[in-house]
DRENNUDREN-909646 format. One record per residue (C-alpha): residue in three letters; x, z, y. Coordinates in steps of 0.5 Angstrom, whole numbers, always signed. Each point is the difference from the previous one (the first is absolute). Example, Ala and Ser with C-alpha at 12.3 -4.5 7.8 and 13.67 -1.06 7.14 Angstrom:
<torkes>
@res=ALA	X=+25	Z=+16	Y=-9
@res=SER	X=+2	Z=-2	Y=+7
</torkes>
This chain:
<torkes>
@res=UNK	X=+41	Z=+28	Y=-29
@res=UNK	X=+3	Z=-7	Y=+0
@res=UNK	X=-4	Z=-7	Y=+3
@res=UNK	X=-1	Z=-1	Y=-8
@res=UNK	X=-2	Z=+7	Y=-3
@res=UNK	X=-5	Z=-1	Y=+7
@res=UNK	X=-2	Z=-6	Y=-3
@res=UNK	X=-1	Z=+2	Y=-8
@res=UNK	X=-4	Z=+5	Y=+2
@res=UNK	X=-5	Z=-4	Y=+5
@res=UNK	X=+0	Z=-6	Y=-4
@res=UNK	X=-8	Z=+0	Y=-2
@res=UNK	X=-2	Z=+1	Y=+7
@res=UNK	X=-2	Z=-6	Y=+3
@res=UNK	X=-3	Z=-2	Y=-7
@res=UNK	X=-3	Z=+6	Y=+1
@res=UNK	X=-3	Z=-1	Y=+8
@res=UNK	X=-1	Z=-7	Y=-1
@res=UNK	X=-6	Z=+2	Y=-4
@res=UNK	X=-3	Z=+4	Y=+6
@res=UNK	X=+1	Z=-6	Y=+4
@res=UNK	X=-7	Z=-4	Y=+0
@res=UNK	X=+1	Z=-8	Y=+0
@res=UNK	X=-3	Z=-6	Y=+1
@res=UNK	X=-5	Z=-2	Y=-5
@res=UNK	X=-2	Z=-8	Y=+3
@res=UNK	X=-4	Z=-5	Y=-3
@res=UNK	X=+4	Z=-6	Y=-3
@res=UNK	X=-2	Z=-8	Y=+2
@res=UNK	X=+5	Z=-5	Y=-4
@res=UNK	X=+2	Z=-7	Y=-2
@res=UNK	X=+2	Z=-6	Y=+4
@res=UNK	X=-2	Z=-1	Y=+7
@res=UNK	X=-4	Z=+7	Y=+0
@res=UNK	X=+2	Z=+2	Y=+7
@res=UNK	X=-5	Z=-5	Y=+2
@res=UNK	X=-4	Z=+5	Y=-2
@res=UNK	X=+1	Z=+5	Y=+6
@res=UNK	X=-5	Z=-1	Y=+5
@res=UNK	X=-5	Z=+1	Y=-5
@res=UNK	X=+3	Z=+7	Y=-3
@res=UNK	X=+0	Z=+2	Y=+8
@res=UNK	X=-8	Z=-2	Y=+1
@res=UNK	X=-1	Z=+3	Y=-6
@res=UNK	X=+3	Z=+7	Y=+1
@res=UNK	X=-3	Z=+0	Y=+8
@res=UNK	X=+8	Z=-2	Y=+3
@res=UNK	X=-2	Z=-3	Y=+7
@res=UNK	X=+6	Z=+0	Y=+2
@res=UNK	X=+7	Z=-1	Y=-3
@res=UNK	X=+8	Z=-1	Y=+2
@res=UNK	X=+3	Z=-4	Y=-5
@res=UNK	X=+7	Z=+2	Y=+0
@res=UNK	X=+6	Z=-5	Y=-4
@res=UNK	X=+7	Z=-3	Y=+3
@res=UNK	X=+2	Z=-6	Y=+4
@res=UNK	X=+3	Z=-3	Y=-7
@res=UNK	X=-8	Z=+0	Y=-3
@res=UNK	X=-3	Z=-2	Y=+7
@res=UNK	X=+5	Z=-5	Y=+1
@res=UNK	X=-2	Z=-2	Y=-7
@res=UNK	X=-7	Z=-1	Y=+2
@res=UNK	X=-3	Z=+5	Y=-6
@res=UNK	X=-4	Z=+4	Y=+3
@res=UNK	X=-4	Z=-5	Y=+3
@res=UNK	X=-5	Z=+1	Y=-7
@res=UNK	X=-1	Z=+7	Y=+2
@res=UNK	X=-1	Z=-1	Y=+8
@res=UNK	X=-4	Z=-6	Y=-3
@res=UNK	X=-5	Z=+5	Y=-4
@res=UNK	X=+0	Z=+5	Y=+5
@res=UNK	X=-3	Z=-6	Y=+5
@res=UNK	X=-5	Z=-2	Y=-5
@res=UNK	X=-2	Z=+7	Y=-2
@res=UNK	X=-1	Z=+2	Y=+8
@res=UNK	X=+7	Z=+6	Y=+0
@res=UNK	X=+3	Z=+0	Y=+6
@res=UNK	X=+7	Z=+0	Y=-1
@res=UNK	X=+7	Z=+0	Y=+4
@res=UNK	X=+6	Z=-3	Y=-3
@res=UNK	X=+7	Z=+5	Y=+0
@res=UNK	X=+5	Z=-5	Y=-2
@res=UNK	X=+7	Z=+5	Y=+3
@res=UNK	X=+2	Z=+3	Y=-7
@res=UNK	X=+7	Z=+1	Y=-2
@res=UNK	X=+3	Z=-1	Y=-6
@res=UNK	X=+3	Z=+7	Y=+2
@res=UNK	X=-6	Z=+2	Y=+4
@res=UNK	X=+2	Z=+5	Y=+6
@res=UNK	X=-6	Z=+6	Y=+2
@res=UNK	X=+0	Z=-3	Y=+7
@res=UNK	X=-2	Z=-6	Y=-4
@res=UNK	X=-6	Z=+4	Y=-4
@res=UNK	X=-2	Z=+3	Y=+7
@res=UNK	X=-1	Z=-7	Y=+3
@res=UNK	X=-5	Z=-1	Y=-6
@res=UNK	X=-3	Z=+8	Y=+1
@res=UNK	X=-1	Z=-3	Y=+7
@res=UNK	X=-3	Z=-7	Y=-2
@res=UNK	X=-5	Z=+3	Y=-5
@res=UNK	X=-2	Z=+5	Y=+5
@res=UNK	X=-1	Z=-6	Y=+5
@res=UNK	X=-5	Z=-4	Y=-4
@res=UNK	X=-4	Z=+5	Y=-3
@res=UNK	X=+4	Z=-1	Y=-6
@res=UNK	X=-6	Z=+4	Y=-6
@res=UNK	X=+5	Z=-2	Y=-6
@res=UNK	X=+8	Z=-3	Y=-1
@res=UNK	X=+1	Z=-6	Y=-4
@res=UNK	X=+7	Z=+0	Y=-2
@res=UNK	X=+3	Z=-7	Y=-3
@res=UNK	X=+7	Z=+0	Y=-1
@res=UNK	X=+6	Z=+3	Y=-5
@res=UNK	X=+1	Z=+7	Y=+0
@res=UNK	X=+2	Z=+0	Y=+8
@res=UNK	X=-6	Z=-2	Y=+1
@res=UNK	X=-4	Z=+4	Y=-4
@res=UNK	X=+4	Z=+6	Y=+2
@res=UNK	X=-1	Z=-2	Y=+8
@res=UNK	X=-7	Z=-1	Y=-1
@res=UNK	X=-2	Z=+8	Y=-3
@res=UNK	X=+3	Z=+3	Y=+6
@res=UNK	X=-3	Z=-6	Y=+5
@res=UNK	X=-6	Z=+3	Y=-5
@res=UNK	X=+2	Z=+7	Y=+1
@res=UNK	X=+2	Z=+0	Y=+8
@res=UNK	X=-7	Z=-3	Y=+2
@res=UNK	X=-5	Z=+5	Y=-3
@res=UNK	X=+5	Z=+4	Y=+4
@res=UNK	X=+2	Z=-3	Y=+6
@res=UNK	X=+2	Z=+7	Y=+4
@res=UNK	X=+4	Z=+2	Y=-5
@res=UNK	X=+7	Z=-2	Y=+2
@res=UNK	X=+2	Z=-7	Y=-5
@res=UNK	X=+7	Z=+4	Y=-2
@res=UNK	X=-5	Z=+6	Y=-3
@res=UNK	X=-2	Z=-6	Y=-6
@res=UNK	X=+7	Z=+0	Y=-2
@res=UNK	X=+2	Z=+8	Y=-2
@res=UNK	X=+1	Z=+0	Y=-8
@res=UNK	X=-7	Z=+2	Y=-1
@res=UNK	X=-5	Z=-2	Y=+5
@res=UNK	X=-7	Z=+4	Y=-1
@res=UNK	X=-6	Z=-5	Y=+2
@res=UNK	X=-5	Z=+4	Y=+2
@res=UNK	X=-6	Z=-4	Y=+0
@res=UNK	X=+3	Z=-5	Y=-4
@res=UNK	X=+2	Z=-7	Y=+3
@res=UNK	X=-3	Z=-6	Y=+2
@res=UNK	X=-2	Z=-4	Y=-7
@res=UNK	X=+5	Z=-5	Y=-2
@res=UNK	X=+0	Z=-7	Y=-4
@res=UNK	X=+6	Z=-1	Y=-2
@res=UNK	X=+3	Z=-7	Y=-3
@res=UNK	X=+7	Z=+0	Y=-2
@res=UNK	X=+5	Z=-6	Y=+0
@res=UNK	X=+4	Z=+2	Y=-5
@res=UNK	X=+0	Z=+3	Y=-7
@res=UNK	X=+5	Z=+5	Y=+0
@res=UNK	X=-2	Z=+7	Y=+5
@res=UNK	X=-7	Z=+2	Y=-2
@res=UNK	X=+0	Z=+1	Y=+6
@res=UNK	X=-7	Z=-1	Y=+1
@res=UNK	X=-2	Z=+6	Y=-3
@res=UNK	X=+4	Z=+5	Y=+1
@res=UNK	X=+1	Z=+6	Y=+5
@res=UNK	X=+7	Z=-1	Y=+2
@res=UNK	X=+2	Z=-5	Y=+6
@res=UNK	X=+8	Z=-1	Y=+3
@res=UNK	X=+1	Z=+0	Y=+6
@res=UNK	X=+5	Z=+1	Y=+5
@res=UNK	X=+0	Z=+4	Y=+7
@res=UNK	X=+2	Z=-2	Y=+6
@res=UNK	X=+8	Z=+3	Y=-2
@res=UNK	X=+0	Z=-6	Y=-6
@res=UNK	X=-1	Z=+5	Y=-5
@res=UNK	X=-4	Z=-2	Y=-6
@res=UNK	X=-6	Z=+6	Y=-1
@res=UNK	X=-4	Z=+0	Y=-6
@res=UNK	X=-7	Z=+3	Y=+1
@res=UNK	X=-6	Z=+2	Y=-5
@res=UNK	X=-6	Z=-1	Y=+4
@res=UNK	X=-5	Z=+4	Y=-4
@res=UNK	X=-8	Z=-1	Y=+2
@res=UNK	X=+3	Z=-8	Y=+0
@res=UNK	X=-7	Z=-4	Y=-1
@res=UNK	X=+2	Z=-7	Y=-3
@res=UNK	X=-7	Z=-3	Y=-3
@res=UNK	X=+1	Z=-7	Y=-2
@res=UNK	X=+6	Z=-2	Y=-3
@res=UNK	X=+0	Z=-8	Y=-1
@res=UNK	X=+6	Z=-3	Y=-5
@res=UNK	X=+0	Z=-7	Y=+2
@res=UNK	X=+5	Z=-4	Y=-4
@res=UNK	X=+0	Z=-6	Y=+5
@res=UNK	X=+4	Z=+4	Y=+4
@res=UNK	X=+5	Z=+0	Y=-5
@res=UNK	X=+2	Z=-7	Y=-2
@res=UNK	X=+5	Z=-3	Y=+5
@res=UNK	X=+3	Z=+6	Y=-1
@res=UNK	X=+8	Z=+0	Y=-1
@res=UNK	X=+3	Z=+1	Y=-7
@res=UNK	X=+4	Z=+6	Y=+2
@res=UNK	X=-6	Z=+3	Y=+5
@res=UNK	X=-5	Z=-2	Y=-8
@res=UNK	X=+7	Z=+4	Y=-4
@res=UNK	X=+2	Z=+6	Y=+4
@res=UNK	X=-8	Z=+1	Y=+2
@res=UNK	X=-1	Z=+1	Y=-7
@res=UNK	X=+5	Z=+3	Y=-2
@res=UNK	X=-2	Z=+6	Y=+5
@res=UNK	X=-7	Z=+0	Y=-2
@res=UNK	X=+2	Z=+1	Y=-8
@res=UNK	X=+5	Z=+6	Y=+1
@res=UNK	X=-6	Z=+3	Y=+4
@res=UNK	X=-4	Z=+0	Y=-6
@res=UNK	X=+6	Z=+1	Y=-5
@res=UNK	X=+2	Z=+7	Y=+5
@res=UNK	X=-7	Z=+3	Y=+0
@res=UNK	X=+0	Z=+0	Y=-7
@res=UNK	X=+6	Z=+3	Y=+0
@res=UNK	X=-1	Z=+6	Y=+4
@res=UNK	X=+0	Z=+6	Y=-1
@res=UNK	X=-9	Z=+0	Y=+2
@res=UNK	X=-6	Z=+1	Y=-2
@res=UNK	X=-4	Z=-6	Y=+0
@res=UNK	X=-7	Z=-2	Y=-3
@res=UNK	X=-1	Z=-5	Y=-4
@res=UNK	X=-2	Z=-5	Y=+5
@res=UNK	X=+7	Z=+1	Y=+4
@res=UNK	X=+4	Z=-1	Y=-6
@res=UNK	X=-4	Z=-6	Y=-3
@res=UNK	X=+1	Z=-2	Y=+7
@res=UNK	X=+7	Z=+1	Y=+0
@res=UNK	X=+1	Z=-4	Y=-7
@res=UNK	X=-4	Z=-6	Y=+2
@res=UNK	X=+4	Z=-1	Y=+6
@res=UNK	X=+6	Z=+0	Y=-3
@res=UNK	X=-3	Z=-5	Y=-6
@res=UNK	X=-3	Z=-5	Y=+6
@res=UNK	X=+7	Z=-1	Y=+2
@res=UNK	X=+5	Z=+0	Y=-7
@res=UNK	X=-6	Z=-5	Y=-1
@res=UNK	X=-1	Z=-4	Y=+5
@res=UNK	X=+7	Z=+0	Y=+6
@res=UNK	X=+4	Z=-5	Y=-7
@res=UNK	X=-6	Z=-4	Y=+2
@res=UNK	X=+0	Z=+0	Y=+7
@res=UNK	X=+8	Z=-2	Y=-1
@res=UNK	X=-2	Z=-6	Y=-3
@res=UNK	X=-7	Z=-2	Y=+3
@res=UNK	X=+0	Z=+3	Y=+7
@res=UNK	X=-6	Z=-4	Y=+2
@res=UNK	X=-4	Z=+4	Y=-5
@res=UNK	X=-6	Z=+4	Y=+3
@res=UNK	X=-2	Z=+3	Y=-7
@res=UNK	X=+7	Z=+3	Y=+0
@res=UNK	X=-1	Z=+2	Y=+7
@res=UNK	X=-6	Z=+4	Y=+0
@res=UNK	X=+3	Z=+4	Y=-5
@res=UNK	X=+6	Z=+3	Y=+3
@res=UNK	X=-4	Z=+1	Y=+6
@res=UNK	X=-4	Z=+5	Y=-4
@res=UNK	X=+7	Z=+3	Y=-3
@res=UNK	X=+2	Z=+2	Y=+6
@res=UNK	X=-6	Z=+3	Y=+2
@res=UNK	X=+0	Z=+4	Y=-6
@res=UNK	X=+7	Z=+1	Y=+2
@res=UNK	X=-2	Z=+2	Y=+6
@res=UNK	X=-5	Z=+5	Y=-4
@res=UNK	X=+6	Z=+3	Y=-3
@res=UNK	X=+3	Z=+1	Y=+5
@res=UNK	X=-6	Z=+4	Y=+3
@res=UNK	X=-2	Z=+5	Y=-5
@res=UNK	X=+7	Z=+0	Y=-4
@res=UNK	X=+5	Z=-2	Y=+5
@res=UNK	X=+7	Z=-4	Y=-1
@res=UNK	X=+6	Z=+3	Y=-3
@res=UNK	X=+8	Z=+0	Y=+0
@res=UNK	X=+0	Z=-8	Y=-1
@res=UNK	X=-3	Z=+0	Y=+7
@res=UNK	X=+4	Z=+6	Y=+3
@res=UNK	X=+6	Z=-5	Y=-2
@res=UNK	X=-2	Z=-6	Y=+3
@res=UNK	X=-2	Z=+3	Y=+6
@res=UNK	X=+7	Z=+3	Y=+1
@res=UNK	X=+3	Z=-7	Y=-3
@res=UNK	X=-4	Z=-4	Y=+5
@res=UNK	X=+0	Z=+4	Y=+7
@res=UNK	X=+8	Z=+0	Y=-1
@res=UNK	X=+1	Z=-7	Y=-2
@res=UNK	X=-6	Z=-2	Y=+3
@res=UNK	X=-2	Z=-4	Y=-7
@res=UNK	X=-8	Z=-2	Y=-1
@res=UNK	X=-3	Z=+5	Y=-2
@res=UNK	X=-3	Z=-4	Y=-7
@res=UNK	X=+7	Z=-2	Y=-1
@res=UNK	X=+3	Z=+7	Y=+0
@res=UNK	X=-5	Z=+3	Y=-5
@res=UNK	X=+2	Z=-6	Y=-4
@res=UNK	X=+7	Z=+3	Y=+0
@res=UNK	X=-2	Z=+7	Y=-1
@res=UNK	X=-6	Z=+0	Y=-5
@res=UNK	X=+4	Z=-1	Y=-6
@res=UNK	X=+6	Z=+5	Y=-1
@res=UNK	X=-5	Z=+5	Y=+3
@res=UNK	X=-5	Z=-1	Y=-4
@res=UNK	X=+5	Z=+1	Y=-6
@res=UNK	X=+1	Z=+7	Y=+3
@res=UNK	X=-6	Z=+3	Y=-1
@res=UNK	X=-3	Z=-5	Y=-6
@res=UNK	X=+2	Z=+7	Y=-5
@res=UNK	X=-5	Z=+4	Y=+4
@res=UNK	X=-6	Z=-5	Y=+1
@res=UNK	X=+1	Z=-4	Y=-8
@res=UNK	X=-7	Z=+2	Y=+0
@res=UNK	X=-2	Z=-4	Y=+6
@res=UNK	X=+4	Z=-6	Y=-1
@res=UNK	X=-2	Z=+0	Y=-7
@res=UNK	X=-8	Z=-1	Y=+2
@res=UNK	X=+2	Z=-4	Y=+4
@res=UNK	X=+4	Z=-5	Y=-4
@res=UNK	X=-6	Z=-1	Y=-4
@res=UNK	X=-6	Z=+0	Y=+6
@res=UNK	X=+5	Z=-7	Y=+2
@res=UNK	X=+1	Z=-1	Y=-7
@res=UNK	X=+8	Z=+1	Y=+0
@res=UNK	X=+0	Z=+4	Y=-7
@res=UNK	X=-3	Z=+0	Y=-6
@res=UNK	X=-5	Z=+6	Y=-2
@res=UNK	X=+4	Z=+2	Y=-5
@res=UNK	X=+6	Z=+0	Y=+5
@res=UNK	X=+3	Z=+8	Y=+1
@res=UNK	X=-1	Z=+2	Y=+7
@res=UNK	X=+7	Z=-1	Y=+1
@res=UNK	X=+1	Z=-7	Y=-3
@res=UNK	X=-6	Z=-3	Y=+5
@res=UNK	X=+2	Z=+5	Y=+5
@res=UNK	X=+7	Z=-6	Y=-1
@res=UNK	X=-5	Z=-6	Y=+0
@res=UNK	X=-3	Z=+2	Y=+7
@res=UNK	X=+7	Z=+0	Y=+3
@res=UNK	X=+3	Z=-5	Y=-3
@res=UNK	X=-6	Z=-5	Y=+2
@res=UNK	X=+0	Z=+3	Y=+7
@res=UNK	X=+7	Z=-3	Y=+0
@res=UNK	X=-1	Z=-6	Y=-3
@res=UNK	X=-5	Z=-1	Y=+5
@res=UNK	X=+6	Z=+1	Y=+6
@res=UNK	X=+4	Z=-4	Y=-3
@res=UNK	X=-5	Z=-5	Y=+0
@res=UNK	X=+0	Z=+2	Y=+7
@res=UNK	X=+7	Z=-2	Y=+1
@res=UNK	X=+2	Z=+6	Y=+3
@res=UNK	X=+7	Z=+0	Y=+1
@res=UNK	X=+4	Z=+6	Y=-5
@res=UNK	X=+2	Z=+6	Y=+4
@res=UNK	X=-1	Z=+1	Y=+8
@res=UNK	X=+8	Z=-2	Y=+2
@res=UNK	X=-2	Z=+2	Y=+7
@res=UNK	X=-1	Z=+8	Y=-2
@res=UNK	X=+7	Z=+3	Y=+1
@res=UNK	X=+3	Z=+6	Y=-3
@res=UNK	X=+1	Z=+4	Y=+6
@res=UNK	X=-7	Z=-1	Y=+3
@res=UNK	X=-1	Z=+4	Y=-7
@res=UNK	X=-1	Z=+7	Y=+4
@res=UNK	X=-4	Z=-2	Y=+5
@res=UNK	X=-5	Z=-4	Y=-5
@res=UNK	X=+0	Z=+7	Y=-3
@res=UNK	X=-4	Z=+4	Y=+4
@res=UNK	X=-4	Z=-6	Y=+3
@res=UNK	X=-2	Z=+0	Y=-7
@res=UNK	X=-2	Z=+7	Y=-1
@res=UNK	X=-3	Z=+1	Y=+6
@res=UNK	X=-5	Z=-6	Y=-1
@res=UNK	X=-1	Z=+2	Y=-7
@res=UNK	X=-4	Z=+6	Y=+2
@res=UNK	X=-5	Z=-4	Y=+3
@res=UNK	X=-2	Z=-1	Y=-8
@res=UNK	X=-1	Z=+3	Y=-7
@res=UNK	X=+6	Z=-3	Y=-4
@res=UNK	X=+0	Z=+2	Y=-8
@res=UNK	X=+6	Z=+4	Y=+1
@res=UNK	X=+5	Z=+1	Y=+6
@res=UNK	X=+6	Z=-3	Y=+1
@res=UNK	X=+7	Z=+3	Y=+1
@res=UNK	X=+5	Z=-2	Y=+6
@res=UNK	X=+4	Z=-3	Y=-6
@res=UNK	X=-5	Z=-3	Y=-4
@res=UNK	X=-2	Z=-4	Y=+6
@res=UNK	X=+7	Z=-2	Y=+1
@res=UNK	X=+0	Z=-3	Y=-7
@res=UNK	X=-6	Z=-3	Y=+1
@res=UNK	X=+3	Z=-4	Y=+8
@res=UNK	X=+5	Z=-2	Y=-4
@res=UNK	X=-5	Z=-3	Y=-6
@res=UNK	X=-3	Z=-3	Y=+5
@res=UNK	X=+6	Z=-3	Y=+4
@res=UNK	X=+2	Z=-3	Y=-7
@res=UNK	X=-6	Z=-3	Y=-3
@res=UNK	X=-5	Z=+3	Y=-4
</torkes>
C-alpha cells in the first residue's frame, strides 16, 4: 500500500485518539495588568511555593517583577528561572526540572510565548518526577502518572495557545526538535494579561495572529467530532482576530483589541487540543523548518491556497462560519458565504501587507517538501488526503502567491 492510500485509510484517527486525550481545563483571569493577580490566585489555591519560569528577553524587561511582587505580598516563596531559549534544549528543561525540585517548587508559573510555555510544562512534569530521566518527557506521548505539578501559566504573545494545550517542542540533546503530548498535564490557572502585549512589534502582533486564526479556522475544518462549545470556540477565535488584528494595525496601542487576540489564541489553542490543525500547518511547518521562515509568517503564505483545496468538502463549515463573523448574508448559499470567508481572510492578509508568493520556495525542494508534508500531515485529521501531485500544485501556489 502507498504512503498516501496509508494515510486515506487512517486519516480520522488522530481525531479520533485526541478524544480520549483527557485536557486541561483552567479557570481563566483576564484584563489589564491581571498578572498582578498571581500571588493571590497561588494563596488561594494552597501553592507555598513557586518556580517562575520566563526568558532572559522578558527578565531583562522587568516584566515579571509584577508576578514576583505578588507572589511577596502573598507569602509564595519563589525562585526566578530566567535560562529559556527561543529554541529551548532538554538540558535547558533539565536545569529548570533541577531548580524546581531544589526549592521545593509545589506548582509552575510560566510567563513567556510559547517557548516559555512549552519549557515550563516539562519543567512542571520533570519535577513531579524527578527520578525519571529528563529525556523520558520528550517521546511522542508522555503518560504522566500522577499528573504534573499545577501550573499558572501567563502568555506574552497571542498566537500558540499554548497555555493550554498538551503538546510542547522541545529539542533533544541531538538538536532535534521532538514534539511531545503530555497527558495528565495540570495547567490550572491561565492568566491573559494584554499589557504584556503592547510594546509588541507589528510583525510579532500580525503573524501571532495570523497563527492563532488558522487554529481556529483548521479545527473547524477538521474531519472531528466536536461539541458545541469546541466549535463555538473555534468560531470566536477566528471572529476575535478578523475583527480586531485591522485594529491593531492602526492602534497597536490598544488594550481592548489586545485582550481580544489573547483570548483568540486561547481558544485557538483549545482547537488545537480537542480538534487538531490540518494541512495548512503540515505545509508551513515543512516551508518554515527548510527555509527557516517565521512560523506565523509561512502560515500567512500557505493558509489561502490550502484552504481553497478543501473549501469543496467543508462549504458547510465555512458557510456557518461566515455568518457567526458576520461575512455572509442568511440567504447566502453555502457555497457563496463559504466565498465570502475566503475572500475576507485574504483581504485581512493583505491589509497585513504579506508580500504575494514565497520566492524563496524552490522547485526543486518540491520533492522533499512532499514527504516532510505527508509525513506531518499524519499528526492531524484533514478533511480529505492530499496526493503527491496535489501537494505539488499547492507549493507551487504558494510559491506564486495566493
Amino acid at each position: 500500500m502507498s504512503f498516501y492510500l496509508g494515510r486515506k485509510v487512517i486519516r480520522k484517527v488522530p481525531g479520533t485518539v485526541i478524544k480520549a486525550a483527557p485536557i486541561p481545563k483552567p479557570e481563566m483571569i483576564e484584563g489589564f495588568g491581571s498578572r498582578e493577580q498571581t500571588g493571590k490566585i497561588c494563596e488561594e489555591a494552597g501553592f507555598q511555593t513557586a518556580l517562575l519560569v520566563t526568558d532572559e528577553t522578558l527578565f531583562g524587561l522587568g516584566l515579571h517583577e509584577k508576578v514576583s511582587g505578588s507572589l511577596r505580598e502573598h507569602g509564595i516563596r519563589f525562585e526566578i528561572f530566567h535560562s529559556i531559549a527561543s529554541e529551548p534544549t532538554v538540558d535547558i528543561v533539565d536545569a529548570g526540572r533541577k531548580a524546581a525540585v531544589r526549592c521545593g517548587a509545589d506548582c509552575v508559573i510560566a510567563l513567556g510565548g510559547g517557548s516559555v510555555l512549552d519549557s515550563g510544562k516539562i519543567i512542571a512534569a520533570g519535577a513531579k518526577h524527578p527520578r525519571m530521566p529528563i529525556g523520558h518527557f520528550l517521546q511522542k506521548f508522555v503518560i504522566a502518572d500522577g499528573g504534573t505539578l499545577p501550573m499558572v501559566n501567563i502568555p506574552s504573545t497571542a498566537g500558540t495557545g499554548a497555555e493550554c494545550t498538551v503538546g510542547t517542542v522541545v529539542k533533544n540533546g541531538r538538536g532535534v526538535k521532538c514534539a511531545s503530548v503530555i497527558i495528565g498535564l495540570d495547567v490550572a490557572f491561565v492568566i491573559l494579561d494584554s499589557e504584556l502585549l503592547v510594546n509588541a512589534p507589528k510583525s510579532v502582533t500580525t503573524w501571532c495572529a495570523i497563527d492563532a486564526l488558522s487554529h481556529g479556522l483548521e479545527g473547524l475544518l477538521a474531519d472531528v467530532s466536536s461539541s458545541e462549545e469546541d466549535i463555538f470556540k473555534s468560531r470566536e477565535c477566528v471572529r476575535l482576530i478578523m475583527n480586531n488584528l485591522p485594529v491593531l494595525l492602526e492602534d497597536p496601542g490598544n488594550t481592548e483589541a489586545r485582550q481580544a487576540t489573547l483570548l483568540a489564541a486561547h481558544y485557538g489553542g483549545n482547537a488545537i487540543n480537542t480538534q487538531l490543525a490540518g494541512y495548512v500547518h503540515a505545509f508551513a511547518h515543512s516551508i518554515g523548518a527548510l527555509y527557516h521562515i517565521p512560523h506565523g509568517k509561512a502560515i500567512a503564505w500557505c493558509l489561502i491556497p490550502v484552504i481553497e483545496a478543501q473549501e469543496n468538502e467543508r462549504y458547510e463549515e465555512l458557510s456557518a462560519l461566515a455568518r457567526h463573523c458576520g461575512i455572509a448574508e442568511e440567504n447566502d448559499t453555502p457555497e457563496t458565504a463559504s466565498d465570502r470567508m475566503i475572500l475576507a481572510i485574504r483581504a485581512l492578509l493583505d491589509r497585513c501587507g504579506l508580500e504575494k508568493g514565497c520566492k524563496m520556495l524552490d522547485p526543486g525542494d518540491y520533492g522533499t517538501l512532499t514527504g516532510m508534508i505527508s509525513s506531518d500531515s499524519i499528526n492531524y485529521s484533514p478533511s480529505r488526503t492530499f496526493s503527491d501531485i496535489e501537494i505539488v500544485v499547492l507549493l507551487d501556489q504558494i510559491r506564486r502567491g495566493y
